[in-house]
C-alpha positions in Angstrom: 105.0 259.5 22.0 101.8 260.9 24.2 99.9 257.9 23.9 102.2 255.6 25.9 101.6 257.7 29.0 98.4 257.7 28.5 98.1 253.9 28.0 100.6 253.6 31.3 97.7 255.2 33.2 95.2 253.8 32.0 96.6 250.3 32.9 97.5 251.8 36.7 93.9 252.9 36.7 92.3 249.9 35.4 94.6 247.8 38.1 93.7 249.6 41.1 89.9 249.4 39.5 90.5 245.7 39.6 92.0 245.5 42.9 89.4 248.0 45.1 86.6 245.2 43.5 88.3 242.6 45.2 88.7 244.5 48.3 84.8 245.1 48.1 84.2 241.6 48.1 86.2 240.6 50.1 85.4 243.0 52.9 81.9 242.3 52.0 82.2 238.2 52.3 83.6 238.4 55.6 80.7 241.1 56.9 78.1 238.4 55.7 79.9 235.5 57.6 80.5 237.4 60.9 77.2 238.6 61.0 75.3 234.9 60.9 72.9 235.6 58.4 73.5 232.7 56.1 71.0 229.9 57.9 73.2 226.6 58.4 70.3 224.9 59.7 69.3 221.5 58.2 65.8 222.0 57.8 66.6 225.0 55.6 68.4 224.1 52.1 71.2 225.6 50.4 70.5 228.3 47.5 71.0 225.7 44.2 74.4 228.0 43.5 75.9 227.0 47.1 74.6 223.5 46.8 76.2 223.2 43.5 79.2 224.4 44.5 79.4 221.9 47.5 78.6 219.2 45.3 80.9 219.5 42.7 84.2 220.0 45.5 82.7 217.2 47.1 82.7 214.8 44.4 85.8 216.0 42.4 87.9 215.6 45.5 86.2 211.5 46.1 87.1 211.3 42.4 91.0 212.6 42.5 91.4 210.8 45.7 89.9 207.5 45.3 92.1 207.6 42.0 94.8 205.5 42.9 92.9 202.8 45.2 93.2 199.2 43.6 89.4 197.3 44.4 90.4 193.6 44.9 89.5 191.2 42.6 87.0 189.1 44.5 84.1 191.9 45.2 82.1 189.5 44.0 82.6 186.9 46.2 79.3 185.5 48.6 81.3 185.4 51.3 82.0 189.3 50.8 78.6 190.1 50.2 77.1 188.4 53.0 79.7 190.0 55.5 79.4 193.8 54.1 75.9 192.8 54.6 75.7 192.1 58.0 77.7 195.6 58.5 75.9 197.5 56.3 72.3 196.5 58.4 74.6 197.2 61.9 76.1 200.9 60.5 74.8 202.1 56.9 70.9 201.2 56.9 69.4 203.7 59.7 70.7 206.7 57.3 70.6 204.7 53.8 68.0 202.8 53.8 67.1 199.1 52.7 65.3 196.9 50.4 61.6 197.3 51.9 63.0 199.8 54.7 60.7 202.9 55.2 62.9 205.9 56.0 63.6 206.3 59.5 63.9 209.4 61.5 67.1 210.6 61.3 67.3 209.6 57.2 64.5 212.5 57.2 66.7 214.3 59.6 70.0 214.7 57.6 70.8 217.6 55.2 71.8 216.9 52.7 69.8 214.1 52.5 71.9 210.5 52.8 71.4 208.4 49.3 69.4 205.5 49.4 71.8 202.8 47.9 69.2 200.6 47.1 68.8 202.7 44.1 72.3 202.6 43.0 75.4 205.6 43.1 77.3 206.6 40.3 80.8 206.0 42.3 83.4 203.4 41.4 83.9 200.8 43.8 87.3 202.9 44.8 85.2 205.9 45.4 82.6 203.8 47.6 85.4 202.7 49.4 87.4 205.9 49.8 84.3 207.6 51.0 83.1 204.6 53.6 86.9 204.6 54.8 87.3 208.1 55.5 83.6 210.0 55.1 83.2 213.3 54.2 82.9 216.5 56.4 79.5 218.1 57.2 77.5 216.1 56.0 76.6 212.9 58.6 78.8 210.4 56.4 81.3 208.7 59.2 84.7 208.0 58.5 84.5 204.2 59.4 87.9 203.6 58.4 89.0 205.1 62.1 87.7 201.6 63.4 87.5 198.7 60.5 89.7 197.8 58.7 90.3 197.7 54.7 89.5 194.3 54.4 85.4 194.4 56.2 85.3 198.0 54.5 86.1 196.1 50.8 83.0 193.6 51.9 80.3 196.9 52.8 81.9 197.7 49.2 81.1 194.3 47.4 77.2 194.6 48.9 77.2 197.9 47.9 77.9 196.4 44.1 74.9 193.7 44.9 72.6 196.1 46.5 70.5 197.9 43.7 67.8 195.5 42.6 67.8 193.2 45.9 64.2 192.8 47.2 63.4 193.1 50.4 63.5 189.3 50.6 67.3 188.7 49.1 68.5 191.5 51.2 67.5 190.4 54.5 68.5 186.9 53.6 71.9 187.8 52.8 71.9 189.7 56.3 71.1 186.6 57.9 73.8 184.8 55.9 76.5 187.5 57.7 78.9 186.2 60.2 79.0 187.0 63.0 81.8 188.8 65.6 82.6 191.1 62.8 85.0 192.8 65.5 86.9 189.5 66.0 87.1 189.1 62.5 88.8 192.5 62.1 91.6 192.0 65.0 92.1 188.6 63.2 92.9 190.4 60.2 95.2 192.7 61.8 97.0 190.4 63.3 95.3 190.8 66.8 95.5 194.3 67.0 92.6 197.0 67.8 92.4 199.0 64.5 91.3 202.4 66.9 94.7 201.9 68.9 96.4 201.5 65.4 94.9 204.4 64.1 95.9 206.5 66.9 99.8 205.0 66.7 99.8 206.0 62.9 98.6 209.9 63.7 101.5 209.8 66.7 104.2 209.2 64.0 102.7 211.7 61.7 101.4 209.1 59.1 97.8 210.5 58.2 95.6 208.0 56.3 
């Protein structure tokens, strides 16, 4: 009948064992981030555990949010490819990089370091689409979907698909091939209709994107 007791305690013991631990680190985590000495400059990289760790939540939550967004069926239409093109030499290229492009100042600026796309991704066209719409905190990537609309952000997408492999010579062709007045285009396409002042009429009636 002793040992029960006995086993009772040691369970209490082992608990508050478990709990002062967590206390420890926890008290300990907030003394290292009060006191500054992790170095969040970008010309000093992450420890490979901390990059890792940013990596993977960073592209589990593209993957679980980009889940449920249907591409269209024409990315492979010129007339796509030539307009996300034209956009991606006007907003993508300075930090990506082209076909024959040498890397530009702030591309050797920016930590992490933005993928040259020329080389190809691993993401789904939903993912590439999800990320150029809403971008992704810390790290440079804009959320471009705060000023065009789904439709011109579906034709960066379908040049995205085309990219990999173009030379320099088929790449700057198809940007000369771009139309032109993208943003005439994209009030067009929402019915005439800034997509900033729709943006900012959506976040007054609560509807995040």
């Amino acid at each position: 009948m002793s040992s029960k007791p006995h086993a009772q305690r040691q369970s209490r013991k082992g608990a508050w064992i478990a709990i002062g631990i967590l206390v420890l680190a926890l008290v300990a985590g907030v003394t290292f981030i009060f006191s500054g000495i992790y170095n969040v400059a970008a010309d000093d990289p992450h420890t490979r555990p901390v990059y890792w760790l940013l990596e993977t939540a960073r592209d589990r939550s593209v993957a679980a949010h980009a889940r449920n967004v249907p591409p269209p069926p024409d990315l492979a239409d010129p007339a796509r490819i030539a307009a996300g093109a034209g956009l991606y030499a006007e907003m993508c290229a300075a930090c990506h990089l082209a076909p024959g492009m040498e890397r530009t100042e702030i591309a050797q600026g920016l930590y992490p370091a933005a993928p040259e796309l020329a080389r190809g991704n691993d993401l789904t066209p939903a993912e590439k689409f999800w990320v150029i719409k809403h971008g992704i905190k810390s790290t440079g990537m804009a959320a471009w979907g705060k000023t065009h609309n789904d439709t011109l952000i579906w034709n960066m997408v379908a040049f995205l698909q085309k990219l990999p492999g173009l030379s320099a010579d088929q790449y700057q062709t198809l940007v000369k091939a771009a139309p032109e007045g993208h943003d005439e285009m994209m009030k067009e396409q929402d019915g005439g209709q800034d997509p900033a002042a729709s943006d900012h009429h959506d976040d007054d009636m609560g509807h995040p994107h």
